[in-house]
C-alpha positions in Angstrom: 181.1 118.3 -3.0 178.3 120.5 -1.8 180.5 120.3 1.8 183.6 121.7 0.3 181.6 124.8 -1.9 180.1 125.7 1.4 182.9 125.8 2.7 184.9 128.2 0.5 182.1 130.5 0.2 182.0 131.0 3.9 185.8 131.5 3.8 185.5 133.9 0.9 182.8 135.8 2.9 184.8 135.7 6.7 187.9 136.9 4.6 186.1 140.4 2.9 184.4 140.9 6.3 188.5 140.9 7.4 188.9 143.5 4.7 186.1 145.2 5.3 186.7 145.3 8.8 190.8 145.4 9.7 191.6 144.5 12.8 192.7 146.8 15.8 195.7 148.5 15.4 198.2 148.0 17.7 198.4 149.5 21.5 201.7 151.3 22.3 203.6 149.9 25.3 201.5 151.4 28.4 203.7 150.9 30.3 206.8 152.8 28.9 205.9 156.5 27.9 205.3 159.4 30.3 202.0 160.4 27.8 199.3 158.5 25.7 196.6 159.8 23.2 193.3 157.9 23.2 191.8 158.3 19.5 188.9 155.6 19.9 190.6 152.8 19.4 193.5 152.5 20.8 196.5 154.3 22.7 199.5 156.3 20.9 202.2 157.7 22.4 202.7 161.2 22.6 205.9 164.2 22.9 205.2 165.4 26.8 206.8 168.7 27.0 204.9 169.7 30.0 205.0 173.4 30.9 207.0 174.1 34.5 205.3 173.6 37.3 206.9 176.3 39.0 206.6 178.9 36.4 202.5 178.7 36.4 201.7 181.9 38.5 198.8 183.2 39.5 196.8 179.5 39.9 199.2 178.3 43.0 196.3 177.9 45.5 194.9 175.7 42.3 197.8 173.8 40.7 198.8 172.6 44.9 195.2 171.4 45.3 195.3 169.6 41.7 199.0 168.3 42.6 197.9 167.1 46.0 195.1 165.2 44.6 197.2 163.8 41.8 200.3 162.8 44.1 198.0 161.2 46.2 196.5 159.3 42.8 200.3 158.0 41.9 200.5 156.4 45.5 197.6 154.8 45.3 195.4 156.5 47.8 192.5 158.1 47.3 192.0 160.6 44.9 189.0 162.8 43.6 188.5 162.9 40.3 188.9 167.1 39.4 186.3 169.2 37.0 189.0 172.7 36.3 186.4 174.5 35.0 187.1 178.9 34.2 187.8 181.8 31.7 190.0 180.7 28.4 193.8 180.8 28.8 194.1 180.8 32.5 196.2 177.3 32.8 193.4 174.9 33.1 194.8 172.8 30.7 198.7 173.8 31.5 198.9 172.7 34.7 196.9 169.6 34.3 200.5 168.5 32.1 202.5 170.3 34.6 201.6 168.4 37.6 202.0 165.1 35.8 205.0 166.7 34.7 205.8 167.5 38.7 205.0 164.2 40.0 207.2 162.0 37.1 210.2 164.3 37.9 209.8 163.0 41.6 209.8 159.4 40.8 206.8 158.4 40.5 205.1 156.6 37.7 201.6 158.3 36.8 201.3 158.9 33.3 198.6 161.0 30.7 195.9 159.9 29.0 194.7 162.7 26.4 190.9 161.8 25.3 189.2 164.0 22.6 185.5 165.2 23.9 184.1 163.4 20.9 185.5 159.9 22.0 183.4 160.0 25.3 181.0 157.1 23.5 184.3 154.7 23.3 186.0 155.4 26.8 184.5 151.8 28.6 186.9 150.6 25.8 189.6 152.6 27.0 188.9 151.5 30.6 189.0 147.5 30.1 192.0 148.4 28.1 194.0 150.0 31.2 192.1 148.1 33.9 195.0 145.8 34.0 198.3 148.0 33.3 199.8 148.2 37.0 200.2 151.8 37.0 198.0 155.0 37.4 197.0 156.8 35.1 195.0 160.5 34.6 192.7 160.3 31.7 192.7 164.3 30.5 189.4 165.5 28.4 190.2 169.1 27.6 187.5 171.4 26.6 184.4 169.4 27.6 180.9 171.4 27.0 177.2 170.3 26.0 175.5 172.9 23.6 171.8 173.7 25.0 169.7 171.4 23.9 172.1 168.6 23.0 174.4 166.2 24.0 172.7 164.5 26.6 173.3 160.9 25.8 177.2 161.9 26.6 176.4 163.2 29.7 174.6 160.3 30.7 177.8 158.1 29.3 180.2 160.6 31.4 177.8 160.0 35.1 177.8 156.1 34.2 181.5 155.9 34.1 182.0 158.0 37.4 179.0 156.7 38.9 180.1 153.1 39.3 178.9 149.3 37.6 180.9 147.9 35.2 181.5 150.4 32.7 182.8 152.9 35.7 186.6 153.7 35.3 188.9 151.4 37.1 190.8 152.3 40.6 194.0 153.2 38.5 192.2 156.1 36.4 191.1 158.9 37.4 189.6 161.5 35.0 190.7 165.1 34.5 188.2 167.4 32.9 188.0 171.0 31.8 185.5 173.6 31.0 184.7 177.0 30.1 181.6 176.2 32.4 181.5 175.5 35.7 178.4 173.0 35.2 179.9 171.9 31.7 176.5 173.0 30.1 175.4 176.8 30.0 172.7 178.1 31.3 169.9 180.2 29.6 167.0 182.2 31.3 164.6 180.6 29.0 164.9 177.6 30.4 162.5 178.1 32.8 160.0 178.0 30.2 161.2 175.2 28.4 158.9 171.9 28.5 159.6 169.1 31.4 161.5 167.2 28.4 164.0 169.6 27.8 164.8 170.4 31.8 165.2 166.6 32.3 168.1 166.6 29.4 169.3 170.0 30.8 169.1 168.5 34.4 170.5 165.5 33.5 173.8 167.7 32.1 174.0 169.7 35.1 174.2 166.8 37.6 177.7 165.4 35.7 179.5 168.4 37.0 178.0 167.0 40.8 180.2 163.5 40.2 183.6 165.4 40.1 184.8 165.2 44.1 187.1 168.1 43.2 185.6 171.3 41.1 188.8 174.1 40.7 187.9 177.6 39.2 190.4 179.2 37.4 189.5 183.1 36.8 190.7 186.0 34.3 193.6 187.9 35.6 193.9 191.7 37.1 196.6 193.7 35.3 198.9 193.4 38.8 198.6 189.5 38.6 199.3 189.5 34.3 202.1 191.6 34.8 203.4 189.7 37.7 203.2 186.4 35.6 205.6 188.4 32.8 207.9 189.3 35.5 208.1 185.8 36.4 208.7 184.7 32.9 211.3 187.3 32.1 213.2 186.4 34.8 213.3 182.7 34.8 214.2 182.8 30.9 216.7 186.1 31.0 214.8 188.7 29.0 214.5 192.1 29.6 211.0 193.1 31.4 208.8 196.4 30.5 205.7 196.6 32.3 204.0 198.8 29.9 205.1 197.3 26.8 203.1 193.9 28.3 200.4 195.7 29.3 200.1 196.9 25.8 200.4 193.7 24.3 197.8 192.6 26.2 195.7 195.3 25.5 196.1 195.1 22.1 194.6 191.4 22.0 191.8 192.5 24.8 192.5 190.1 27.3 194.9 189.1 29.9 195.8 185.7 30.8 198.6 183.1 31.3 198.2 182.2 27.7 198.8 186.1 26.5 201.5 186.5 29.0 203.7 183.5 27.6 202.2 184.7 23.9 203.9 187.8 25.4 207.2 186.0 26.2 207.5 184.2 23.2 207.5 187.9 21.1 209.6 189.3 23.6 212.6 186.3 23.0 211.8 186.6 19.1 212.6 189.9 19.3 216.2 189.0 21.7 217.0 186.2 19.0 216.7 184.3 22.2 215.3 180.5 22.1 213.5 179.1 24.8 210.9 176.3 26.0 208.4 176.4 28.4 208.7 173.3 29.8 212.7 174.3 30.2 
C-alpha cells in the first residue's frame, strides 16, 4: 500500500515539474530555409529579403573580402570568422545578408543564423544543436558591445567559443559579428587609473576582438561617395536623381550613410508612387 502512495506522489510531483517546466519547443527544419533566428532555445525560420549585393556601394573593397571569406565557408574550406566593426548605417549589417544572399543565388547551400547579443550565454546550445546538420552555416550577432565596466563574463563566453574545447563552435559555423567599436568595448582615458581589477575585465574584453581572423572597418561617407550611392539607387530602381535635393536630405538628418541614402530612396519613390524593394 505504502509502495503504491509513493508511487503516485512521485508521479504527481514529475508531472507539475512537466508543467512547471514545458518541454523544448520544436526546431524548424535546418535544413530547408535560406535564414534561422536563434531566440535561446531553439531555431525559427525567418523572411530573407537580403539587400542586393550589387547595389551596396561604397563598401566593395569590404563586401568582396566578407564574400570571399564566406564563399570559401560554403565550400568547406577555411574561413576566418569576421568582426565588421564602424560608424552606424554604413552596411555592416546589410551586406552580412547580402553576401549570403550572393552566395545562395549561386547554388550553394550556406544559410543565416540571427543571434540576439543577449543570448551569447546559451550559444554552446546552439552549437551541439547545428554540430550535426550537414550544411554551413554563418551565425550573425548584430550590434555586439560591452559597456565599461560590465559584461565581462560574455566576453569570456565569446573567447571560449572561438578559442577552441568543447564548447568552441563546430567546423560548419562560423560567426559574424558587428560593432560600433573596433575592440567591441570602448575605451576611456581613465582607465589608466582604474585598479588592476578593473583593467583585467577591460583587458579581458579587448582581447575578444584579437580571436576574429578577419576585422573589416566600415567608415562614414564623404558627400561625393553618399551622392554616388543615390545615383546608384536612382538608376537601378528608375527614379529621377537630384544631387542637391539628397544632399539636403542628408543634411537635414546630419549624417550621410548607406542607410540615409536608401532612407533617401525610399522618399524619393513615395513621392513617384513608385514601389520598390531593396533586395529586388
Amino acid at each position: 500500500m505504502n509502495d503504491l502512495l509513493n508511487h503516485q506522489t512521485l508521479t504527481r510531483i514529475a508531472e507539475a515539474l512537466e508543467r512547471l517546466a514545458p518541454p523544448l519547443p520544436p526546431v524548424a527544419d535546418l535544413m530547408a530555409y535560406p535564414a534561422y533566428v536563434w531566440d535561446g532555445r531553439t531555431a525559427h525560420a525567418v523572411d530573407f529579403e537580403p539587400a542586393d549585393y550589387d547595389l551596396l556601394s561604397g563598401i566593395d573593397a569590404q563586401k568582396e573580402v566578407l564574400l570571399e571569406n564566406s564563399r570559401r565557408h560554403a565550400q568547406g574550406l577555411p574561413a576566418h570568422d569576421a568582426l565588421i566593426w564602424g560608424a552606424r548605417g554604413t552596411g555592416k549589417s546589410a551586406s552580412v545578408a547580402a553576401v549570403v544572399g550572393r552566395l545562395r543565388q549561386e547554388g550553394m547551400a550556406v544559410a543565416l543564423m540571427q543571434c540576439g547579443a543577449d543570448h551569447l550565454s546559451t550559444l554552446p546550445d546552439l552549437f551541439r544543436l547545428l554540430r550535426d546538420v550537414a550544411r554551413p552555416f554563418i551565425l550573425f550577432i548584430d550590434d555586439l558591445g560591452f559597456d565599461d565596466g560590465a559584461g565581462g563574463g560574455d566576453a569570456r563566453v565569446m573567447r571560449s567559443l572561438l578559442d577552441g574545447g568543447a564548447s568552441a563552435r563546430p567546423a560548419n559555423v562560423r560567426l559574424y559579428v558587428t560593432s560600433n567599436r573596433r575592440h567591441i568595448v570602448s575605451r576611456q582615458m581613465s582607465e589608466q587609473d582604474d585598479p588592476i581589477n578593473r583593467r583585467d575585465v577591460v583587458d579581458d574584453k579587448l582581447a575578444l576582438s584579437d580571436r576574429f581572423g578577419l576585422s573589416l572597418g566600415y567608415h562614414a561617407m564623404d558627400q561625393d561617395a553618399y551622392v554616388a550611392v543615390v545615383e546608384g539607387y536612382a538608376r537601378h530602381y528608375g527614379l529621377p536623381f537630384d544631387a542637391k535635393d539628397a544632399i539636403f536630405w542628408a543634411t537635414q538628418r546630419g549624417s550621410r550613410s548607406g542607410r540615409v541614402a536608401w532612407q533617401y530612396i525610399t522618399e524619393l519613390a513615395g513621392r513617384e508612387g513608385k514601389a520598390i524593394r531593396r533586395g529586388a
